[in-house]
C-alpha positions as CSV (number, residue, x, y, z in Angstrom):
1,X,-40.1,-120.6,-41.1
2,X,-43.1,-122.0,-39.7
3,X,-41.8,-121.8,-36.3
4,X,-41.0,-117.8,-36.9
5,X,-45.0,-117.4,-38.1
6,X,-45.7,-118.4,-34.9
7,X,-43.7,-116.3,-32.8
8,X,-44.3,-113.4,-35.0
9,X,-48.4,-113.3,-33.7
10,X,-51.6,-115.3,-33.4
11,X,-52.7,-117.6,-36.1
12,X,-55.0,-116.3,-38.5
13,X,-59.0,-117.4,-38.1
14,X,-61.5,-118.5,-40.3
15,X,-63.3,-115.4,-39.8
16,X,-61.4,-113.6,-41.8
17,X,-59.4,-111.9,-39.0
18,X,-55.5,-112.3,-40.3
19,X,-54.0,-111.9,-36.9
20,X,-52.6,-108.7,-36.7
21,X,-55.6,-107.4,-34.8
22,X,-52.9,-107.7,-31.5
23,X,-50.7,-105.7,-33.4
24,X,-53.2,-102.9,-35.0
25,X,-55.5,-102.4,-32.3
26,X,-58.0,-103.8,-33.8
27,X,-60.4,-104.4,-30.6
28,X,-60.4,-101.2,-29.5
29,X,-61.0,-99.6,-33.1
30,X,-64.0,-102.0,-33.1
31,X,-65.5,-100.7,-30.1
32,X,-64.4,-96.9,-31.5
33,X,-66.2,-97.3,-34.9
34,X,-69.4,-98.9,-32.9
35,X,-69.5,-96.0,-30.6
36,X,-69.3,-93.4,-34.1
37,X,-72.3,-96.1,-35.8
38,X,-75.0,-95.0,-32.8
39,X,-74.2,-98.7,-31.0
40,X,-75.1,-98.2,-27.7
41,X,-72.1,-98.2,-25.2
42,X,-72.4,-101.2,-22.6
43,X,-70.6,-101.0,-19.4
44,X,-68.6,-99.0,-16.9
45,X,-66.2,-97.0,-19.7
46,X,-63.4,-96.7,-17.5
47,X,-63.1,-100.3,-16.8
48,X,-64.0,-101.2,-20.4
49,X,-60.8,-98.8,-21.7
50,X,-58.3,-100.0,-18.9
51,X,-59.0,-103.5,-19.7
52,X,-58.1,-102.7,-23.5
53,X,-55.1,-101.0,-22.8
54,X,-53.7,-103.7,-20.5
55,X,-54.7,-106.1,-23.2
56,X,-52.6,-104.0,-25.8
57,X,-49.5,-104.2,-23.5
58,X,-49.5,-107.4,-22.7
59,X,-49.6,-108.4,-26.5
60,X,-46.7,-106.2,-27.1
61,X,-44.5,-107.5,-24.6
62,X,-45.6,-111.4,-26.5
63,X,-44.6,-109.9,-29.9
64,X,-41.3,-108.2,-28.1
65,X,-40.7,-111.5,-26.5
66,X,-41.5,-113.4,-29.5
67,X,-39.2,-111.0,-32.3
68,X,-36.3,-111.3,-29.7
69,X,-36.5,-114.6,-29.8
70,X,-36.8,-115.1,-26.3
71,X,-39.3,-118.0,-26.5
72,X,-37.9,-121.3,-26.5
73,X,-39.8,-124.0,-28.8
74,X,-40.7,-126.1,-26.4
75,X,-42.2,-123.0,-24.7
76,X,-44.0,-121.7,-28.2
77,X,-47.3,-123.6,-27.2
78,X,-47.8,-121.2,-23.9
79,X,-47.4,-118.3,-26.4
80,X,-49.4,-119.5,-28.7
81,X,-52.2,-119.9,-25.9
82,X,-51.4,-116.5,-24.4
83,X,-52.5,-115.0,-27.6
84,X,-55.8,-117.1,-27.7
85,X,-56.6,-116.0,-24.2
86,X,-56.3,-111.9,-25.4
87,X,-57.7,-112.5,-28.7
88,X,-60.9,-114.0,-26.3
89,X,-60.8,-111.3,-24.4
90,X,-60.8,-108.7,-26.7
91,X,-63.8,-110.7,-28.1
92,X,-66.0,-110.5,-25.1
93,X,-65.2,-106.9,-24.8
94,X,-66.6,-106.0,-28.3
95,X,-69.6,-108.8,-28.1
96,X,-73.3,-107.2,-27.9
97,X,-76.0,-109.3,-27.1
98,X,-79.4,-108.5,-26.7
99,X,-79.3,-109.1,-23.0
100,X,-77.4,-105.9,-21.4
101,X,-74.8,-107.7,-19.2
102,X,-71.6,-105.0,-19.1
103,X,-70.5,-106.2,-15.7
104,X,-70.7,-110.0,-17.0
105,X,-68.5,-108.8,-20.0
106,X,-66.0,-107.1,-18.1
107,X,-65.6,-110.4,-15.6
108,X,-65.1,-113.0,-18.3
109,X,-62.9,-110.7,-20.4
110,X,-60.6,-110.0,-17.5
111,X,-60.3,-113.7,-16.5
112,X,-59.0,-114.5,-20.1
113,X,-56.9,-111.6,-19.3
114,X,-55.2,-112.9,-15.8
115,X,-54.9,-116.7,-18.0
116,X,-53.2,-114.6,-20.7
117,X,-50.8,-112.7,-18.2
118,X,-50.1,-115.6,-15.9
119,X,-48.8,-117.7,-19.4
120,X,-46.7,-114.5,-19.7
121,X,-45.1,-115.3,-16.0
122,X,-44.3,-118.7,-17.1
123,X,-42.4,-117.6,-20.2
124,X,-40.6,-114.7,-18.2
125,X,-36.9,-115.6,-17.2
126,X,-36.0,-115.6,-13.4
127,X,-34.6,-112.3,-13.8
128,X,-37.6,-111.1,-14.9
129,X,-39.7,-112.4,-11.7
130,X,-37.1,-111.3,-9.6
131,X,-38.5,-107.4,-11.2
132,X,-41.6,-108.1,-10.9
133,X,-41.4,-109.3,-7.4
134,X,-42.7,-106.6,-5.1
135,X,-46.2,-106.3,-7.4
136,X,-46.7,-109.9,-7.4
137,X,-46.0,-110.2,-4.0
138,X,-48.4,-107.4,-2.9
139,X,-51.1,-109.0,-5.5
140,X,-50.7,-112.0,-3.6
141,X,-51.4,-110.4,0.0
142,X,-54.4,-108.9,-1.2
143,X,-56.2,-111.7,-2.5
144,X,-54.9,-114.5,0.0
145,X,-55.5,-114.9,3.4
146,X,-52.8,-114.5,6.3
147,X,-52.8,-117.8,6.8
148,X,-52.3,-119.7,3.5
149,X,-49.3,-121.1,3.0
150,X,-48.8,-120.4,-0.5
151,X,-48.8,-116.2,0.9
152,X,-46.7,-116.9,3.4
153,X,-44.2,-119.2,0.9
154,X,-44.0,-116.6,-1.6
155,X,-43.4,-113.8,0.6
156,X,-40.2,-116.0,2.6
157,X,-39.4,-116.1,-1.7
158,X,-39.8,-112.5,-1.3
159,X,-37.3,-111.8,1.1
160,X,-34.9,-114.1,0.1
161,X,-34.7,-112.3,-3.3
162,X,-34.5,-108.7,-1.5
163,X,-31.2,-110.1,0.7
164,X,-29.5,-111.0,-3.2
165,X,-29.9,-114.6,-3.4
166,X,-31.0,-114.9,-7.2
167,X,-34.6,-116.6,-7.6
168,X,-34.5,-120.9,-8.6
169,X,-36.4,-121.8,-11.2
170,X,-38.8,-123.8,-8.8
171,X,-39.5,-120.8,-6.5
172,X,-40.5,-119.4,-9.8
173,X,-43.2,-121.7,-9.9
174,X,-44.6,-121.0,-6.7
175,X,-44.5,-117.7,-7.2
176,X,-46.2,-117.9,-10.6
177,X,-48.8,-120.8,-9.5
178,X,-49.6,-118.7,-5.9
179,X,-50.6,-115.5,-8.7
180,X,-53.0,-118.3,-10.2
181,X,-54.6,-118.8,-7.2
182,X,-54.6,-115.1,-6.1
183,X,-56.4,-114.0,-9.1
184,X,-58.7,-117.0,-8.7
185,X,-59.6,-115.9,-5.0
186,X,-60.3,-112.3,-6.8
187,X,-62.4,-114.1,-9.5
188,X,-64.4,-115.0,-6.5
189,X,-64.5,-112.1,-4.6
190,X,-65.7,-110.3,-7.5
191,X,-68.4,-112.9,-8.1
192,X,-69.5,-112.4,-4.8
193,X,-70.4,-109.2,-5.3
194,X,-72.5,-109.7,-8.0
195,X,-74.6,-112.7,-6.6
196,X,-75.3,-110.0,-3.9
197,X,-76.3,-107.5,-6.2
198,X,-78.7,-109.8,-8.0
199,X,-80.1,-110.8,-4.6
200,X,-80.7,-107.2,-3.7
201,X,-82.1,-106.6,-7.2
202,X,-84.2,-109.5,-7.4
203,X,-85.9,-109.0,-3.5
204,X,-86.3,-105.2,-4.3
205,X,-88.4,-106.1,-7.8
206,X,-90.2,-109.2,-5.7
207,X,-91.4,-106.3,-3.3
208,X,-92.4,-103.8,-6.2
209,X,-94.6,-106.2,-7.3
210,X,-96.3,-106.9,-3.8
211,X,-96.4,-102.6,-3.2
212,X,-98.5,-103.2,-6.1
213,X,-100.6,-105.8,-5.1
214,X,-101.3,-104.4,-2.4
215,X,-102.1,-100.5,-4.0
216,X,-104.6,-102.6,-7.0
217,X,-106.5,-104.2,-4.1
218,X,-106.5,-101.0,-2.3
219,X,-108.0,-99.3,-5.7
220,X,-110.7,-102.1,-6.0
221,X,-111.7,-103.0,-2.4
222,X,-111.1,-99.8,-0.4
223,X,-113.4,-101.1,2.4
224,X,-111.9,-104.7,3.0
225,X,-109.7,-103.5,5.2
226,X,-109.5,-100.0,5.6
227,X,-106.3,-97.1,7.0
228,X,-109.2,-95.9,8.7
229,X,-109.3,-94.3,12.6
230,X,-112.5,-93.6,14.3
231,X,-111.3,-91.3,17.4
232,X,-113.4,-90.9,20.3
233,X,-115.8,-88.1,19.8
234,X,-114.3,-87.0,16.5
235,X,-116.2,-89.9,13.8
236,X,-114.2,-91.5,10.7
237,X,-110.4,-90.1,9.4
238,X,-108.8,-91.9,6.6
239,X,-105.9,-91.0,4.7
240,X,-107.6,-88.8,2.1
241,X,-110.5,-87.8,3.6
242,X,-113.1,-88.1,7.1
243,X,-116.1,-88.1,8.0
244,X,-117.2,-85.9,11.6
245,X,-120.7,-86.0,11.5
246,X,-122.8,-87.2,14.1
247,X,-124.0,-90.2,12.2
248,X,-120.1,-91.5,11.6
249,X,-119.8,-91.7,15.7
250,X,-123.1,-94.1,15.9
251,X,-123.3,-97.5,14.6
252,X,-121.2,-100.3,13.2
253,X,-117.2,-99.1,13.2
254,X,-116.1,-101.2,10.7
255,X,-119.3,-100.8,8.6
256,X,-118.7,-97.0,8.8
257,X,-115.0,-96.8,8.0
258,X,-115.5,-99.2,4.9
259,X,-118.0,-96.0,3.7
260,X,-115.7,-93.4,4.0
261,X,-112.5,-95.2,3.1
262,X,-111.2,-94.1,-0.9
263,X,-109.7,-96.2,-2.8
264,X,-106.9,-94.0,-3.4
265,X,-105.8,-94.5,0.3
266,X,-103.4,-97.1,0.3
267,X,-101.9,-95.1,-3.1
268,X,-101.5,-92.4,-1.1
269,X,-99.7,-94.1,2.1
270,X,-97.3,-95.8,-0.2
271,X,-96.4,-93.0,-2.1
272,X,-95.2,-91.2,1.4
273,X,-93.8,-93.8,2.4
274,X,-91.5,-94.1,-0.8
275,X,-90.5,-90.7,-0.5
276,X,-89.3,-91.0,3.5
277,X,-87.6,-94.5,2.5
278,X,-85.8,-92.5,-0.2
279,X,-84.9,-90.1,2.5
280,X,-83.8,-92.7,4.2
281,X,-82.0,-94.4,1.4
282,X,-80.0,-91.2,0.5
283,X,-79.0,-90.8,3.9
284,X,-77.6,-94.4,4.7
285,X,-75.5,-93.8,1.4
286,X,-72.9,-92.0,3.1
287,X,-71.8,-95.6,5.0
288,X,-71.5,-97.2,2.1
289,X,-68.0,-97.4,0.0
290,X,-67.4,-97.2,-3.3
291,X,-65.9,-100.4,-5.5
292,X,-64.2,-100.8,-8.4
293,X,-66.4,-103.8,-9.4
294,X,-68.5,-103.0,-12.3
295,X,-72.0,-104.3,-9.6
296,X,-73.3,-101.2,-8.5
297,X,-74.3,-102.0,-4.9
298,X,-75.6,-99.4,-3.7
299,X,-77.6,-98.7,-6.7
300,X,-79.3,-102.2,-5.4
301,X,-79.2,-100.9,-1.8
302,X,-81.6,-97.7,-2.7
303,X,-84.1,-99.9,-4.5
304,X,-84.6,-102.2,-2.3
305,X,-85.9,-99.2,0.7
306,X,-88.2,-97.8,-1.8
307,X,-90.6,-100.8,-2.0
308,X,-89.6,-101.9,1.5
309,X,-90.7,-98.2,2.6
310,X,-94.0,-98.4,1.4
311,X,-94.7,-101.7,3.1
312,X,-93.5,-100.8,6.1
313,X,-96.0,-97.3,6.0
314,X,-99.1,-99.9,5.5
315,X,-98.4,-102.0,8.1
316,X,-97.2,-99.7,10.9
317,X,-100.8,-98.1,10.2
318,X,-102.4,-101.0,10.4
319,X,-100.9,-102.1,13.6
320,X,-101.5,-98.6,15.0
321,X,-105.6,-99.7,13.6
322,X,-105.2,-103.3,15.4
323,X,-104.2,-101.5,18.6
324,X,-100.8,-103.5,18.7
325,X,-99.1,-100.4,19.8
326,X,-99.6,-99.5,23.3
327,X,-100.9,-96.0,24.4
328,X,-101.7,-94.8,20.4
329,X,-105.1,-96.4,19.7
330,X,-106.4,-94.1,16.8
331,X,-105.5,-90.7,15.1
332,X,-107.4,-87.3,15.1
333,X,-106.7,-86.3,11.5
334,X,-105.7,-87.7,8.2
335,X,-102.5,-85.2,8.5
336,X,-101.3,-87.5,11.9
337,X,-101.9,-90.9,9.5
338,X,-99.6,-89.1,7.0
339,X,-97.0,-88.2,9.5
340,X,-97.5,-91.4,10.5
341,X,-96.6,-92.8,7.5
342,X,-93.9,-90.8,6.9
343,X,-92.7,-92.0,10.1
344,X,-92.6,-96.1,9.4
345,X,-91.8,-95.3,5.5
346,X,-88.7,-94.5,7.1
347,X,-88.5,-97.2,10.0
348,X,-87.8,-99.3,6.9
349,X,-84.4,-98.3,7.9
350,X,-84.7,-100.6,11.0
351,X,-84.8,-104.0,8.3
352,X,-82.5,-102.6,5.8
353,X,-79.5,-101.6,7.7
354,X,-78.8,-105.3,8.2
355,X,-78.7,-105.5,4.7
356,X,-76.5,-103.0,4.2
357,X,-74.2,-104.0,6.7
358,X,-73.7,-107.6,4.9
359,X,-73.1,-105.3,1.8
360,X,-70.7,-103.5,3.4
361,X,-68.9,-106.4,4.5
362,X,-68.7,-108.3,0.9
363,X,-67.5,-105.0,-0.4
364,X,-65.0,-104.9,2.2
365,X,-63.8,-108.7,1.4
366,X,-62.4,-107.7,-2.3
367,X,-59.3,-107.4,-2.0
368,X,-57.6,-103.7,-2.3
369,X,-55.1,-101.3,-0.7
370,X,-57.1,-100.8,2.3
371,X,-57.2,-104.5,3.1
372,X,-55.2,-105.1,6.2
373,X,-51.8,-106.5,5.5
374,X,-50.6,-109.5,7.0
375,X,-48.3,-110.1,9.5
376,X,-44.4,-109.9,7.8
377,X,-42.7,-113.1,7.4
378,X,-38.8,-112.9,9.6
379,X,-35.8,-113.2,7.4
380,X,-35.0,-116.8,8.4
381,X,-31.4,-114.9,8.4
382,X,-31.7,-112.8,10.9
383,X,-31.7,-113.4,14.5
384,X,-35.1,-112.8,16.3
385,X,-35.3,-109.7,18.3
């Protein structure tokens, strides 16, 4: 009798759940009736509701397994865990903390999930592998490299089982331990991502604060170092305003620029050159693919142009100031220091692309359908061509 509570579902907890929450739906009603309360949805909803369904069919096909009594005794403990593992993930699916981490969520509840379904390969019979065979074997290609030896085991496996020879017990095992690894290699491909992400995020808000910086010392020392130009016949132009009279074209340069200089010029230069980075930003968006991973790279990707935009419109004026550039030693008018800004806000292009090129390629290293297959391993049956 005790033996048949088992099989028939999870233990019950000391929370009061009785364990029929795998069998009622429990999770997901959870997460229903905090949505119809006013709790505020966390996450990507697609992924959040896919997750939940796949948790509900795999704790089906455990209760189906279990009321058939197609688990052995000796194999109740891996049942027993398999339900632990989608009872946990079900949990971090429904947790809310005060720190908004959806993406986190999502990750650990899915690795509970691939524990939980890879206990469920190791109670499946060898006719049941044999089924499942040509998902587990593409599973395996895209997570695994072309040269691991584990791929290229399980796909010999593979086509041994296609040509009818039934599938041992002990290739099995490789199959089912090569899915362990394969879904740790996504674990870290996904993981990947978001380190990236944070990177992105973390450099972008580092910036903001220097854009800042930069626009309060702007504010309360305008004449420090002035965007100022003093062309040749012409006086003073700043950014937002100039001074052409015949006393700005005698005397002291910097002594002059420091007087006419605002203190809303450095505001001004950054602000334009946020605007052309975003320009910028929504242009280099049609490189970037989209993912499946709950990190929302190129979220990260625009961010990090903006403050980069407005850095790179202060110091491209100031270098035009310093003389660094040959041929363009001052401007005529505070519209050519605007267009001029305009111009480097969007230079920032020049820096960023490299970043997202790099995010392009850890987007590209998940694993996914338009990975490029390995090489096919030869029937060791047939004759080579």
């Amino acid at each position: 009798m005790a033996s048949d509570a088992r099989r028939s579902g999870p233990r019950a907890t000391d929370n009061g759940d009785d364990g029929a929450r795998p069998a009622t739906g429990a999770g997901p009603e959870r997460l229903r009736r905090g949505r119809w309360t006013g709790t505020p949805e966390k996450g990507l909803w697609e992924l959040r509701e896919s997750l939940n369904s796949r948790i509900g069919e795999l704790e089906a096909r455990l209760r189906t397994k279990a009321e058939r009594g197609q688990i052995p005794r000796e194999e109740q403990a891996l049942a027993d865990q398999a339900h632990e593992e989608l009872r946990a993930a079900r949990d971090t699916l429904c947790h809310h903390h005060r720190r908004r981490l959806p993406a986190a969520h999502l990750t650990v509840a899915q690795t509970h999930f691939d524990v939980a379904h890879n206990l469920l390969l190791r109670l499946s019979s060898t006719d049941e592998i044999t089924s499942m065979m040509p998902g587990l074997v593409a599973f395996v290609r895209e997570h695994l490299p072309v040269g691991d030896a584990r791929r290229a085991r399980v796909e010999e496996i593979a086509l041994s089982v296609r040509s009818g020879t039934p599938l041992e017990p002990a290739q099995r095992e490789v199959v089912v331990d090569s899915m362990a690894v394969a879904r740790l290699a996504h674990l870290k491909e996904r993981l990947r991502v978001r380190n990236f992400t944070y990177v992105v995020y973390g450099v972008a808000i580092a910036l903001t604060v220097i854009v800042a910086l930069v626009g309060v010392f702007g504010v309360l020392a305008p004449g420090t170092v002035p965007l100022c130009f003093s062309p040749e016949g012409v006086g003073v132009v700043c950014p937002t305003g100039s001074d052409t009279s015949e006393r700005s074209r005698e005397g002291d340069i910097d002594a002059l620029q420091a007087q006419v200089a605002s203190s809303w010029d450095y505001a001004v230069v950054e602000f334009v050159g946020i605007i052309a980075a975003a320009v910028a930003a929504a242009a280099s968006l049609r490189r970037i693919k989209g993912t499946s991973t709950p990190y929302n790279v190129p979220v990260a990707l625009a961010l990090l142009k903006l403050p980069t935009g407005a850095l790179t419109a202060v110091l491209g004026l100031l270098l035009i100031r310093g003389e660094f550039v040959p041929g363009l030693q001052a401007l005529n008018s505070s519209a050519q220091i605007i267009a001029w800004a305009i111009v480097f806000g969007y230079a920032q292009q020049l820096f960023t692309k490299f970043v997202d090129n790099q995010a392009q390629s850890v987007l590209n290293s998940v694993g996914g359908p338009n990975n490029t297959a390995g090489k096919p391993v030869q029937d060791p049956r047939t004759p080579a061509a």
